[in-house]
Structure formats: C-alpha cells, structure tokens
C-alpha positions as CSV (number, residue, x, y, z in Angstrom):
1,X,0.0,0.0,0.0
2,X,1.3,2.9,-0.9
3,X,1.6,6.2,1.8
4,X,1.7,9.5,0.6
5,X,4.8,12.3,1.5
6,X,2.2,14.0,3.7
7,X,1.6,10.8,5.7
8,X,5.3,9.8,5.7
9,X,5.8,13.4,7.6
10,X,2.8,12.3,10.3
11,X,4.2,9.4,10.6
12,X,7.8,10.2,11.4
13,X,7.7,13.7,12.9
14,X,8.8,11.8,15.8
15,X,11.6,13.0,18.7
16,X,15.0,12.1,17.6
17,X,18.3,12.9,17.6
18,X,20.2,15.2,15.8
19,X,23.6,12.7,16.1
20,X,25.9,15.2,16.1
21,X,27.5,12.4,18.2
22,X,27.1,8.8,18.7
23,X,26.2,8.1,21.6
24,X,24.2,11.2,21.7
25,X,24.7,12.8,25.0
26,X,21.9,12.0,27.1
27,X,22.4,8.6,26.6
28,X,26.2,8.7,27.5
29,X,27.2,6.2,30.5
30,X,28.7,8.9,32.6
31,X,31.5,6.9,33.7
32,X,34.5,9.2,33.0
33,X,37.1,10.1,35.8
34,X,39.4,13.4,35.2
35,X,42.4,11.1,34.9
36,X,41.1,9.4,32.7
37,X,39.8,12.0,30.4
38,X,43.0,12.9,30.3
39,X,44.4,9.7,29.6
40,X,41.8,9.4,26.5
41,X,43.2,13.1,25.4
42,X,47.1,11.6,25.3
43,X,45.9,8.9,23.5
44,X,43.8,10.5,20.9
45,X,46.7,12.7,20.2
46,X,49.5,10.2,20.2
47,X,47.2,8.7,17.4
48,X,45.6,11.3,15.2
49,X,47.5,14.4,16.4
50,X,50.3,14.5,14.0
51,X,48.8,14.4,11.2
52,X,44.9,15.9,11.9
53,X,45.6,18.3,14.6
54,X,43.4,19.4,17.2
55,X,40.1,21.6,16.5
56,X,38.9,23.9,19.2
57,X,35.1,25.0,20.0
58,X,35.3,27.5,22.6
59,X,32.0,28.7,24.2
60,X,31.2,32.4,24.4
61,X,28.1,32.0,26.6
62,X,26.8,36.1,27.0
63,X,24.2,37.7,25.3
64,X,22.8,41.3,25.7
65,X,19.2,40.4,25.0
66,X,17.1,36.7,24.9
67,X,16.4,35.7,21.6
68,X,12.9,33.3,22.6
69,X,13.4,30.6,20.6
70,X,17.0,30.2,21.4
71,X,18.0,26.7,22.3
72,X,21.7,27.3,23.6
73,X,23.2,28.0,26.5
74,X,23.4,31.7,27.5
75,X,23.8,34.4,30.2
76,X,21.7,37.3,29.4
77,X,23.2,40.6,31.1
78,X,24.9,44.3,29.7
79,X,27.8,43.7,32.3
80,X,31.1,43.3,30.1
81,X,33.0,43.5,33.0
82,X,32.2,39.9,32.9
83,X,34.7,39.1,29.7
84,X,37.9,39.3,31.2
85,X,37.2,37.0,34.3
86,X,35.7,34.4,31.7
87,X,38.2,34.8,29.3
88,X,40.6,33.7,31.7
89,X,39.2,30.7,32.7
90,X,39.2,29.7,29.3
91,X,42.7,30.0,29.0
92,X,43.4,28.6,31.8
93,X,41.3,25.1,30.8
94,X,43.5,25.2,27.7
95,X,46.5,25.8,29.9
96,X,45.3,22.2,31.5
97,X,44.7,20.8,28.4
98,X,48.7,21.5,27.4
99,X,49.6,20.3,30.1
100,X,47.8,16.9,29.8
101,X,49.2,16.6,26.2
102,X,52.7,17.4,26.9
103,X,53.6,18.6,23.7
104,X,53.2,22.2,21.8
105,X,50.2,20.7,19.9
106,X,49.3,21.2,16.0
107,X,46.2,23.3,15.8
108,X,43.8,22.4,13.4
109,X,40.9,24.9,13.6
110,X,38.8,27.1,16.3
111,X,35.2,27.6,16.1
112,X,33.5,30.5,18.3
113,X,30.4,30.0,19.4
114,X,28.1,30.9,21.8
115,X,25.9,32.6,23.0
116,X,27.1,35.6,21.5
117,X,30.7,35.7,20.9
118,X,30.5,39.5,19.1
119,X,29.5,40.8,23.0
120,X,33.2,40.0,23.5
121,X,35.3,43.5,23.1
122,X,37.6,43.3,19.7
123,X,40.6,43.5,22.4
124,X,39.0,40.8,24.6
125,X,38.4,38.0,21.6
126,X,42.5,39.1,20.3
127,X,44.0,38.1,24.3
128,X,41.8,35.2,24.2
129,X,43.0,33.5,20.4
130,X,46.5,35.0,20.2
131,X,47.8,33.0,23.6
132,X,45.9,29.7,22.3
133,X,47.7,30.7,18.4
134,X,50.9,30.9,20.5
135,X,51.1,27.8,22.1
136,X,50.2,25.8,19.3
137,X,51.5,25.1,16.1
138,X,49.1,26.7,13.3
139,X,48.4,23.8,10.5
140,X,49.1,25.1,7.0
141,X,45.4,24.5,6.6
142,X,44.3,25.6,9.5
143,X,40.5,27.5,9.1
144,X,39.3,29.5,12.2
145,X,35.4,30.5,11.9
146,X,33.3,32.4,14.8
147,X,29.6,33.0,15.0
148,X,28.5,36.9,15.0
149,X,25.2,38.7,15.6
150,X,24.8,41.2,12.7
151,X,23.5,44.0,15.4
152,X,27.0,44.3,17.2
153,X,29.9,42.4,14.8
154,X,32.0,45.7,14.1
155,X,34.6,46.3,11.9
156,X,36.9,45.8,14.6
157,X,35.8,42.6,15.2
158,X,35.9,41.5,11.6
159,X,39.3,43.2,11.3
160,X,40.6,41.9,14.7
161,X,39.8,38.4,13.6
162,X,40.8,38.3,10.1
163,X,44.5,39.3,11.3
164,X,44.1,36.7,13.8
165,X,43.3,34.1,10.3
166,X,40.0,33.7,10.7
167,X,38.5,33.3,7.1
168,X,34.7,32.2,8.2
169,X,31.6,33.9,9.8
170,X,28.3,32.8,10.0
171,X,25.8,35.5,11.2
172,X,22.8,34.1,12.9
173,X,19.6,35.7,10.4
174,X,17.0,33.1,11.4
175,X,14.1,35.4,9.2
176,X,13.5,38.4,8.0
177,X,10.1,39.1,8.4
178,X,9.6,42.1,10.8
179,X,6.6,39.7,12.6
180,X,8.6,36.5,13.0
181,X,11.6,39.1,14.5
182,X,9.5,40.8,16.7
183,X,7.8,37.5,17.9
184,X,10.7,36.0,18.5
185,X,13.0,39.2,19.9
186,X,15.4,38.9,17.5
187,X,15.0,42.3,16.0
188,X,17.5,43.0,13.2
189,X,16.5,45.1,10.0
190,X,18.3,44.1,6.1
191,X,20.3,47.0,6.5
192,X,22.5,45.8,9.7
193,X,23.0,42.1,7.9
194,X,24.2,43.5,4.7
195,X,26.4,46.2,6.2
196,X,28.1,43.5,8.6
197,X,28.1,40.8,5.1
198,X,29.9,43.6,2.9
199,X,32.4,44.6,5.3
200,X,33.6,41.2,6.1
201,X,33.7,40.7,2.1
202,X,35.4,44.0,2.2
203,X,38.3,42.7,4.6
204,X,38.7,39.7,2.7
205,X,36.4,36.7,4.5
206,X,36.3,34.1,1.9
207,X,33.1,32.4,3.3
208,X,30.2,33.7,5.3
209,X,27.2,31.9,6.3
210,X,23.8,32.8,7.1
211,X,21.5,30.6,9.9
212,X,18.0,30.6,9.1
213,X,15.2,28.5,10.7
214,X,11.9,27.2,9.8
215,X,8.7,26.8,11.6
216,X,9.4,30.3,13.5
217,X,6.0,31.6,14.5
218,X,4.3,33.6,12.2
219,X,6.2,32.0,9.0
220,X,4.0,31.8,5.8
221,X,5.1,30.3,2.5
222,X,4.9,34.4,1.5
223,X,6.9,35.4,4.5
224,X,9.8,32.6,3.5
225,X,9.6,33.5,-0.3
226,X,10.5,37.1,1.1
227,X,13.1,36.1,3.6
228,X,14.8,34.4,0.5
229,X,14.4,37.4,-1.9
230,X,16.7,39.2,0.7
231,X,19.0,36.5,1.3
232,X,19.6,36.3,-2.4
233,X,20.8,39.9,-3.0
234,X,23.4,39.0,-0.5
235,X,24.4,35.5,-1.8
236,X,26.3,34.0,1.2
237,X,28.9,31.0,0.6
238,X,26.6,28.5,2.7
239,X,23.3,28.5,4.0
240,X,21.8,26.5,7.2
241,X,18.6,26.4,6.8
242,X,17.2,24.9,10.2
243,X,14.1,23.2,11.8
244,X,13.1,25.1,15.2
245,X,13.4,22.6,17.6
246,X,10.3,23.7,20.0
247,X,11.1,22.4,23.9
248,X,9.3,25.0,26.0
249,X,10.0,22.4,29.0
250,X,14.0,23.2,28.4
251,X,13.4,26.7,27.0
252,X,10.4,28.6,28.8
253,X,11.1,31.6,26.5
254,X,9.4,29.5,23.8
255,X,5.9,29.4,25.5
256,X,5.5,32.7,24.9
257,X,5.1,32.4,21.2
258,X,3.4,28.6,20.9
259,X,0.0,29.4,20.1
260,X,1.4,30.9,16.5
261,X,3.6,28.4,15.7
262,X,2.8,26.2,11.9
263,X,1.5,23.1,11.9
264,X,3.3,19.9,11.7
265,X,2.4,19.9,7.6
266,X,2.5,23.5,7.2
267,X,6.3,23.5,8.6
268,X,7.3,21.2,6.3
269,X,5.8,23.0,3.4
270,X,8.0,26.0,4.4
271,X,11.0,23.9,4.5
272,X,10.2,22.6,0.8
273,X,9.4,25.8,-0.3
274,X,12.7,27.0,0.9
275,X,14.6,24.4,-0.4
276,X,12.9,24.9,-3.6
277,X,13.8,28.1,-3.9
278,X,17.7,27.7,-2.8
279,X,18.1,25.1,-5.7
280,X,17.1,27.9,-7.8
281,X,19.3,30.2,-6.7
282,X,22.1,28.0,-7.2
283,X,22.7,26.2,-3.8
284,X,23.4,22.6,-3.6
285,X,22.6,20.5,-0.9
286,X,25.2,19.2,1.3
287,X,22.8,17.4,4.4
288,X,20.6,17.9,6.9
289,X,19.4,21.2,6.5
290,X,22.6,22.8,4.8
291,X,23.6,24.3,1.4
292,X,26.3,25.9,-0.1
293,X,27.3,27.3,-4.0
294,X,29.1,24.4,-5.8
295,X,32.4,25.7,-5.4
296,X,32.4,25.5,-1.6
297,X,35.2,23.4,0.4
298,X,32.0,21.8,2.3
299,X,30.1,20.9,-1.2
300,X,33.6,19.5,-2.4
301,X,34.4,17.3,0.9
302,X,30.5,16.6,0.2
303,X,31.6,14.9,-3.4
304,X,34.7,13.4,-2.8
305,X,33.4,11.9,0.6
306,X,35.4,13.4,3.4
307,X,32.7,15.8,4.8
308,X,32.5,15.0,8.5
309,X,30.3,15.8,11.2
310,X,30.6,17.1,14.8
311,X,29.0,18.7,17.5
312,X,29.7,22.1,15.3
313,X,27.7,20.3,12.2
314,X,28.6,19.6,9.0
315,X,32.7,20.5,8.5
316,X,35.7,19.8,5.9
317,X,37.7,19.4,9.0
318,X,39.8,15.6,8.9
319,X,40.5,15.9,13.1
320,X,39.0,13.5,15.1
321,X,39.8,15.8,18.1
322,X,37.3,18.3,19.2
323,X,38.1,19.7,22.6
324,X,35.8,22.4,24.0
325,X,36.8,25.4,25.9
326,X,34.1,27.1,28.2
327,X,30.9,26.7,30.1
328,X,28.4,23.6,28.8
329,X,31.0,22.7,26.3
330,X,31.8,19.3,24.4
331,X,34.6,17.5,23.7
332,X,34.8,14.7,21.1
333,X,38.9,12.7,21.2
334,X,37.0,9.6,19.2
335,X,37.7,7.5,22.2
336,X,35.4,9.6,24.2
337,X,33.6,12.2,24.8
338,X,33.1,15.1,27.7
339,X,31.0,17.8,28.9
340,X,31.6,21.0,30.7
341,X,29.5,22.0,33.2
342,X,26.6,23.8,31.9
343,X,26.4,27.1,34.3
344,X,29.0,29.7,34.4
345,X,30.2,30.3,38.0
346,X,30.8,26.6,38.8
347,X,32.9,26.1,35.1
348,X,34.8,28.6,36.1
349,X,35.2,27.8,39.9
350,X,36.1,23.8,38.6
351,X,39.2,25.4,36.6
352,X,40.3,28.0,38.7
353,X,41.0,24.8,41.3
354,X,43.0,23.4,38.6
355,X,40.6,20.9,37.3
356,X,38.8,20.4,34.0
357,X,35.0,21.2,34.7
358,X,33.6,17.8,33.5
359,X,30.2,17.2,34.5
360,X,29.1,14.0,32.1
361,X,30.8,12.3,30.1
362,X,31.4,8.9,27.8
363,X,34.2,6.3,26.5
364,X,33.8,4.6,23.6
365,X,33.6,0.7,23.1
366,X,33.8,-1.2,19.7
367,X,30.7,-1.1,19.5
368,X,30.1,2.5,19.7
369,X,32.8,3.2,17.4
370,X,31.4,0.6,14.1
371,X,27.6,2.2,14.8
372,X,29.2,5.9,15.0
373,X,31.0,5.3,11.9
374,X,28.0,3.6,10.4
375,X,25.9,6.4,11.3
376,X,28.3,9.5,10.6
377,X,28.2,8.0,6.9
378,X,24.3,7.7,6.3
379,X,24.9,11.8,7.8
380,X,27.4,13.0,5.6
381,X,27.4,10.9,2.2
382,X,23.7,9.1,2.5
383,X,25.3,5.7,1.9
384,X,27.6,3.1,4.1
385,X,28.7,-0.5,4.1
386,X,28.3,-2.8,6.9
387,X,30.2,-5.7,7.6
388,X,28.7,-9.5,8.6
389,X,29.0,-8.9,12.2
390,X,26.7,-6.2,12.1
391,X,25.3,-7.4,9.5
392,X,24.3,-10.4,11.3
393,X,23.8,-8.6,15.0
394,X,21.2,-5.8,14.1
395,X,18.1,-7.7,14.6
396,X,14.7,-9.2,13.3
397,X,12.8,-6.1,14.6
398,X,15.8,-3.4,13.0
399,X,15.7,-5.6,10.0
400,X,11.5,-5.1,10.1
401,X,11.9,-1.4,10.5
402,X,14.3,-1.0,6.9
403,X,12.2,-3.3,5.0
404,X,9.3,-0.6,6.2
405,X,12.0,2.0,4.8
406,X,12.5,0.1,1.7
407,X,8.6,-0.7,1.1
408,X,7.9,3.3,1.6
409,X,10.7,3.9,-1.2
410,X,13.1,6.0,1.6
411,X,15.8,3.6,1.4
412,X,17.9,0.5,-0.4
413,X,19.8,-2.1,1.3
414,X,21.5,-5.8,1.4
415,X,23.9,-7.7,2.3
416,X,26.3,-4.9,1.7
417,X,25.2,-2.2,2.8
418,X,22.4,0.7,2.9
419,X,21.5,4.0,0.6
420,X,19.3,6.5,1.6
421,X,17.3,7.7,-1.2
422,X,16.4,11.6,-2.2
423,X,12.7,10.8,-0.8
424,X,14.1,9.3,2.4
425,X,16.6,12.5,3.0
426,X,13.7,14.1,5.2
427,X,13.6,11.1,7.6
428,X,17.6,10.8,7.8
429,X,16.9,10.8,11.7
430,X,14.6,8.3,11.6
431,X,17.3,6.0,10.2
432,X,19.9,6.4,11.7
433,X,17.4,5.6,14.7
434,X,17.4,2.2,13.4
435,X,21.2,1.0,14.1
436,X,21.4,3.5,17.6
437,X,21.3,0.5,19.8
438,X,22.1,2.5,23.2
439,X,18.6,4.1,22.2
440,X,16.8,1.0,21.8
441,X,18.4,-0.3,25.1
442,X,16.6,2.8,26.8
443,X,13.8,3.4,25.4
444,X,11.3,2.8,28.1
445,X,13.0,6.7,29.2
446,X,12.1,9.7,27.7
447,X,14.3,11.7,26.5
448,X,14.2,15.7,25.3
449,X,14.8,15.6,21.4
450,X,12.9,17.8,19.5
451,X,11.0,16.2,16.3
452,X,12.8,15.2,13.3
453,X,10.9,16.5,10.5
C-alpha cells in the first residue's frame, strides 16, 4: 500500500536525535574520571594528532538580549566587565589541556560559538585566540570561523579576527520578516546584515554563512519566499537552513510564542518551499538542513566523501579531536567524549582549582565506534557498508523497520550495505534511529529531542 509524502511526515515527525555524536549525549554512560579523560586526550593525540591536529570549540556564553526561541546556552546581562574573568578561565582550561598533552600541539581549527561571541570587546576575543595561536603550532590548513550577531559584529571585530586568520563567519539571520523578529525578539533590520556581510567581504572573508530557521512563529510560504528574496541579493557562501526545535520544557522563553507556531504539515511545506527556492538560486545541498554554492570546500568534501560531522555540524575538518573550551562545552577525542559543566560560575570555579569542569561524560567501546562510523556516513554521504557482524547482529525487529524503509521507497539495502534515497533524506533521523542500539536499550525513558521533520 502505498503512503503519501504528507503521511510519511505524520508518521515520522517523531523525537529524535540530531547525532551530532554517537552516543548522543543524554544517553552517555557517565563513567569518565578526570584522569582518565585525560588519559583518552594523550591517546587520541599520540594517534591522530600529528597528522589531523586538534580543533577547538570555545564557548562564548553572554548575550545582551534573549532571543525566545534560542536553544543554547546563555547568560543574558549588559555587564562586560564579565569578559575578562571568563576569558581567563578559558585560557586557563586550555592551559590544563597542554599540560595533559605534553607537547606544543598542532592546531587544526577554532570555532567560536556561543551565545554571542561579538558581545566579546575586539581587544578581549585578540587576548583570548592569540595565547591559544601561540602555544600551538598553526596547520598550513588551518580554518578559524566564529559565530556573530549582525546588530554588534564591528569592523573591529571583523578586522581583529581576520588578522588573527580567521576566514569564516556565519551570522545568525534566522528570518526576515519584521513579525517572526519581533515575535521572537530577534530584531534585526536588512540594513545591519548586509552592512556586517559587505564589510567582512570587504576585509577579505572568503566564506560567510547565514542561519536561518523554519517553523518560527508567524512564517508563511509568502513570509519565506520574502526572507529568501533578501538573502539572495546577498548571496552568502553556505546557507543552514534549520528546523526550530520547540522544547518550552528546556526553554520557557518559547511558551511565549506557541500558540502561532505552523502546523506539523505547514512547517514542512516552508521547508520545501525553501529548499525549492535555494536550488534555484544555485545552492546545492550538502545534508541535513545545509547548502552551499558548488564551489564551496563543504560541497567539495561533500563529493569526494570526506565531509564530516561534529557537534559544530557539518565540517571539511579531517580531526577527530574536538576539545571544547568554556561553560556547557563538548569534547569529542573519538575514544570519548566530555562535557563542561553547563552554568558559568561553577565552570569557572572547577578550573580556577586546577581541574577540567567535567560534568558527564562517555568512552567509547567497539561497539560504539562501528555504529558511530555507520551512522556519521548515512549523515554526511547518505550511503555506508556494513560488515557481517553487524550485519548479522542488528536484529529481526531493526531488520523489520528498513524493509518498512525500503517498502515506503526511503531507502535500499542488502547484504552490503544501505543507501538512503532523495525521498528518504527528510527522515535521515529516523534511520539512523534504526542501528542507535544504546537508544533502543533505553527506550522505556524519555528523552528531550525535539521532532525530526
């Protein structure tokens, strides 16, 4: 029998994870000692360091105003006497992370993210990279990318930055329509996006990106047509174009707005529409909710298979070292992974005792590693082999659920392996759900992932 798009969409607009990790992180075992972490760190260098490097996410948690349908971690105050104190507790967790390597490590990247990291001072964000810069050795292909808010990235931070080599900024746009903004309190006219996307063009920034989100309250197939008009005079390198992930019970902000939010159907109509118009305007999709122009690095990595993802998305980025600096942030050394803790003042009273400010965290068995693999590849190139063991260990109710895949025209497999199909790229989630055995074991919890479609 067959089952319409529309149906598939009921159907499988289910909670799931995003697997930007495997295990994803509230399913980690929690069994992950300081020494040990740092033991996993040694190792993961002594093996990949050399030759990938280490990438850096550091977390820039403050924000001047609360954007309501925000799901990140953030302070919200006007007090910037709070950079310096934070900005040196970051360096000082890096300053424990060098002196759990050993070594003057090769630096292969750093992401900032927040938050907002643009309510960091020009001279605050240049004390906090140039130390890291020098105590590392810079890779000759080394790409350094921070997130900015188009209301208050300067030319000074742009310029402070770019002489710092970053190359990369992705302003956070989300929609342009002046009643999704205001219902949303993320007020932030045309005018301020392209002044902050021509001067970083101006400078010399070789790839910006613009973040926008569907299902916003207020969104029409009219308001996202318009939305696009705008973004398309500006033409950005990459586009993320995101589903809001609703979870008032995490984020109270976002009951403030529920009543006007678009219906399951409706949502995915906007995201269609969306995608239907970025195919037009040239952009090419790369995964889950991104697209770039053809001659991107991440559309290239895309076609010659090395795109990889993290707990910073989609990335061209080889390292399988990912340690993150500040509040709430993740680290990812392939043997394991770690979590900061989430609030400021205990992060920073953790490192100022000379610890790392681990709160959760994970190591990785066999296991873990074949399914992460497994899954990281239906993520980033739609397609993976399997081998007999897991072949032969999935099991008669997993091997139920892709036949259901198969029948509904989302998927192929055999023996070999699996490919997802262009119908089944919507329900990606819903796949990978299939071989995410730690999920399965656990399942009689309930866990806060917001809905996959």
């Amino acid at each position: 029998m067959s089952i319409s798009p529309a149906q598939l969409i009921q159907k499988y607009n289910v909670p799931a994870p995003r697997y930007t990790s495997y295990p994803t992180v509230p399913l980690w075992a929690n069994d992950l000692e300081e020494k040990h972490w740092k033991l996993l760190v040694k190792k993961a260098y002594s093996d990949f360091g050399d030759q990938e490097g280490i990438t850096l996410y550091i977390h820039l948690p403050y924000c001047e105003s609360l954007c309501t349908y925000c799901g990140c971690n953030k302070r919200i105050t006007k007090n910037h006497t709070v950079e310096i104190p934070y900005i040196q507790a970051v360096l000082a967790e890096w300053r424990h992370y060098l002196a759990a390597l050993g070594t003057k490590p090769n630096l292969a990247g750093i992401h900032l993210g927040g938050g907002t990291p643009t309510f960091f001072s020009p001279e605050s964000l240049h004390e906090l990279i140039s130390e890291i810069q020098d105590s590392a050795n810079i890779m000759p292909d080394a790409e350094f990318s921070f997130e900015g808010h188009p209301n208050n990235t300067t030319r000074m931070h742009l310029q402070t930055l770019f002489d710092l080599g970053f190359r990369r900024v992705s302003y956070g746009i989300q929609d342009f329509d002046p009643q999704v903004q205001k219902a949303i309190h993320r007020i932030q006219p045309f005018s301020k996006v392209k002044e902050a996307t021509d001067i970083a063009r101006e400078i010399g920034y070789t790839s910006v990106n613009f973040d926008l989100i569907y299902g916003l309250p207020f969104q029409t197939l009219a308001t996202i047509e318009q939305t696009f008009k705008e973004v398309a005079g500006l033409k950005p390198d990459r586009i993320a174009f995101y589903s809001y992930a609703h979870l008032p019970s995490a984020f109270p902000a976002q009951k403030s707005f529920e009543a006007f939010l678009p219906k399951e159907s409706k949502k995915r109509e906007l995201y269609e529409r969306g995608k239907e118009i970025l195919t037009e305007m040239g952009y090419l999709e790369i995964g889950m909710d991104h697209f770039s122009l053809s001659d991107d690095p991440l559309y290239l990595a895309k076609e010659n298979k090395t795109l990889h993802r993290n707990f910073m998305g989609y990335t061209t980025s080889p390292s399988k070292i990912l340690l993150g600096l500040g509040n709430s942030a993740i680290s990812d050394v392939y043997y394991g992974y770690a979590q900061n803790a989430k609030e400021i003042d205990p992060y920073k009273a953790q490192i100022q005792s000379g610890h790392f400010a681990i709160v959760k965290g994970h190591v990785m068995t066999q296991t873990d590693i074949d399914t992460r693999n497994l899954i990281l590849k239906l993520i980033c190139q739609q397609e993976a082999t399997w081998n007999l063991c897991f072949y032969s260990n999935l099991g008669k109710k997993n091997w139920e659920k892709l036949r259901e895949f198969q029948d509904e025209g989302l998927i192929t497999f055999d023996t070999m392996g699996i490919r997802i199909g262009a119908a089944g790229l919507p329900f990606v989630r819903n796949i990978c759900m299939v071989f995410d055995k730690r999920l399965q074991e656990k399942e009689e919890k309930q866990f806060s992932f917001s809905k996959a479609i």
